[in-house]
N, C-alpha and C positions, 0 to 999 in steps of 0.2 A: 504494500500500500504506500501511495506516495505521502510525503507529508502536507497537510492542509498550507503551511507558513508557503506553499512554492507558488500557490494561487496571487498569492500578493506580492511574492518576491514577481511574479511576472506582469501583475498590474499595480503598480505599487499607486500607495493613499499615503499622505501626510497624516500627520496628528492634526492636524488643522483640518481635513477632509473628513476626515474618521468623523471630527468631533461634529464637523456642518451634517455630516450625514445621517451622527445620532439626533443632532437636533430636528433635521428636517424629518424623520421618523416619526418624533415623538409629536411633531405638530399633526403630521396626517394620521396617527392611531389614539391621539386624544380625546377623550368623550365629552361631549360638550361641558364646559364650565361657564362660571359666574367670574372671572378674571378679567379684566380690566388689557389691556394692552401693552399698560406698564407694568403694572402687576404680574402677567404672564411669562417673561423675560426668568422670572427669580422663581416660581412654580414650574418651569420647565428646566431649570436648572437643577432643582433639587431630585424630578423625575428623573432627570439625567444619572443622577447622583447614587439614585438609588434602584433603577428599573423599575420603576415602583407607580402605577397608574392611583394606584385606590387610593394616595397622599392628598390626589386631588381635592376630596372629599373632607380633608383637616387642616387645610394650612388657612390662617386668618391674618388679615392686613387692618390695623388700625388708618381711615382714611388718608390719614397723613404721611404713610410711610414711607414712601416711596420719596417724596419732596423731601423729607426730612434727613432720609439717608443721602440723596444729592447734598444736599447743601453741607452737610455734617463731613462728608468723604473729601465734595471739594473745601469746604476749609480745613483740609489734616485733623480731625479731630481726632482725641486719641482714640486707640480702641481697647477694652477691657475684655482677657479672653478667661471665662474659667476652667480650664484646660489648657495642658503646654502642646496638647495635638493639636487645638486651631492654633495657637499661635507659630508652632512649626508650621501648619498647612496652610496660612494665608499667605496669599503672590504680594510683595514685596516690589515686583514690577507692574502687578496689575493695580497697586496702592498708588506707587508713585505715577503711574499714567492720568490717575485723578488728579492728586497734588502731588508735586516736588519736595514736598515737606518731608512728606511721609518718611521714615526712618525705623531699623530694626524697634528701635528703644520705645516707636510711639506703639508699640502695643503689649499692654499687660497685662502676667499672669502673676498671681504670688501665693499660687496656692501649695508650691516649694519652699516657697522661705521659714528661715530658720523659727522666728519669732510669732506665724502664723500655726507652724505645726507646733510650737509650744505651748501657746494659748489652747489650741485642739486638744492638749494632753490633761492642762490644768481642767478645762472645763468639759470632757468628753462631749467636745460636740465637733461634728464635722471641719477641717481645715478651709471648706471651700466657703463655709460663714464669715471666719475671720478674714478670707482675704478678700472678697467682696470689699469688707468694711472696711478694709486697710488702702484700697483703691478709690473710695467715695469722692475725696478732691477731684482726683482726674474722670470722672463719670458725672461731675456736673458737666452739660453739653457734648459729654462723648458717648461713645459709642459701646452698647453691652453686649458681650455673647455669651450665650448660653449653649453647652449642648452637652454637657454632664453634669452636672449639679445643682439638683433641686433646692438642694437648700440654699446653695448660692444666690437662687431666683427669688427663694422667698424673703431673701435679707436684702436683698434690692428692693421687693417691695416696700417693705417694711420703713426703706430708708427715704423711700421716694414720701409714704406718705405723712412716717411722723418728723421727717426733718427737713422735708420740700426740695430734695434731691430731685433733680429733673434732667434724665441725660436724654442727647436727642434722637438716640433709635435703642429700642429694645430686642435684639434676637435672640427668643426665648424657645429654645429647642433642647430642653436635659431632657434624659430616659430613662426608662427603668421603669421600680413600680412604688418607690415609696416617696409621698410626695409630689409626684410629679403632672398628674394632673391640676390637682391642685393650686400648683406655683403658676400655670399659665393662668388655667381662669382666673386668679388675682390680677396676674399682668395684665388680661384685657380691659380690665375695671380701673386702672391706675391712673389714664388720664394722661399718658406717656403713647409718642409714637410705636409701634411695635408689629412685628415678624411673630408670627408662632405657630406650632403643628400641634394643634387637639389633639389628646390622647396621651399615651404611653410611649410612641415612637418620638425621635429625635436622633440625637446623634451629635458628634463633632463635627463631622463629614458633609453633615446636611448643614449645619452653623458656619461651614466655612465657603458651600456653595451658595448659602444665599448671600453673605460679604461679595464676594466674587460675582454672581450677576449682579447686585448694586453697582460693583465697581462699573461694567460695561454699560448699565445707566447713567451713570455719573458720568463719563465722557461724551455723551450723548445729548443733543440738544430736545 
């Protein structure tokens, strides 16, 4: 049997083709939605992300999203990741094609640091509480992601409403099972621009493609 790789070794596709090709896919096998045009960009993205049609059906845009993420990307806002996997996995070239700003340092994670896992130890509760809160300066006006911890989501909340913390996009996508629905349906009541997927699904993966189609927004008139 020949190997399947000889098929493309003889008609070769870029990664750039590959990737138009999974896009133009996903537009002609898509079931009708309620998505916006802007909106669709960042729901096809995460389809992409995940082979995944029936997302369709959970992902929610607070009306403001979308503008909110433009303006926030193009002024360099920082962005706050709770996880070091989005922060390893966000483009760094696709940030700076927004703004020139952009730099390794403007995105943070500190659910590592020394002083955050201490506090975790003293108070048995989760690392990803304290570093939220250790982050709240730079999340007035910037940017949150979420795609592992619930709890992190519900101490944003928490922050946004007893201290008037007001960052200007919320990507709320932790998974699992505890807590986790919960933390969003708070987030859509908070009164804060916001990204989120209903349910138990989320992911790192899915929090760093939807950064990523914003970005391709954001360059975009």
């Amino acid at each position: 049997m020949k190997p399947l790789i000889h098929e493309l070794l003889a008609n070769p596709l870029s990664g750039e083709q590959i990737e138009a090709r999974s896009m133009a896919t996903i537009d002609r096998e898509a079931p009708p939605h309620p998505f916006t045009p802007e909106q669709w960009p960042v729901v096809r993205r995460m389809v992409h992300t995940t082979a995944d049609f029936s997302l369709l059906e959970h992902v929610r845009f607070s009306p403001d999203a979308i503008e909110a993420a433009r303006g926030a990307l193009r002024g360099g806002a920082p962005i706050y990741a709770d996880s070091n996997m989005i922060r390893a996995g966000l483009s760094m070239a696709r940030l700076q094609r927004v703004c020139p700003d952009y730099r390794p340092e403007s995105i943070l994670c500190h659910v590592a640091d020394g002083d955050v896992a201490a506090e975790a130890r003293q108070t048995s509760l989760p690392r990803s509480l304290f570093a939220v809160r250790k982050a709240a300066d730079k999340l007035q006006g910037g940017i949150a992601v979420f795609g592992n911890a619930p709890v992190a989501l519900l101490e944003l909340n928490r922050l946004i409403q007893e201290t008037g913390l007001r960052p200007a996009l919320v990507i709320g996508m932790p998974v699992g099972f505890v807590h986790v629905v919960e933390s969003k349906q708070e987030l859509m009541g908070m009164g804060v621009p916001y990204i989120t997927l209903e349910g138990r699904r989320g992911g790192s993966p899915l929090a760093v493609s939807v950064i990523h189609a914003l970005c391709g927004l954001a360059v975009t008139e």
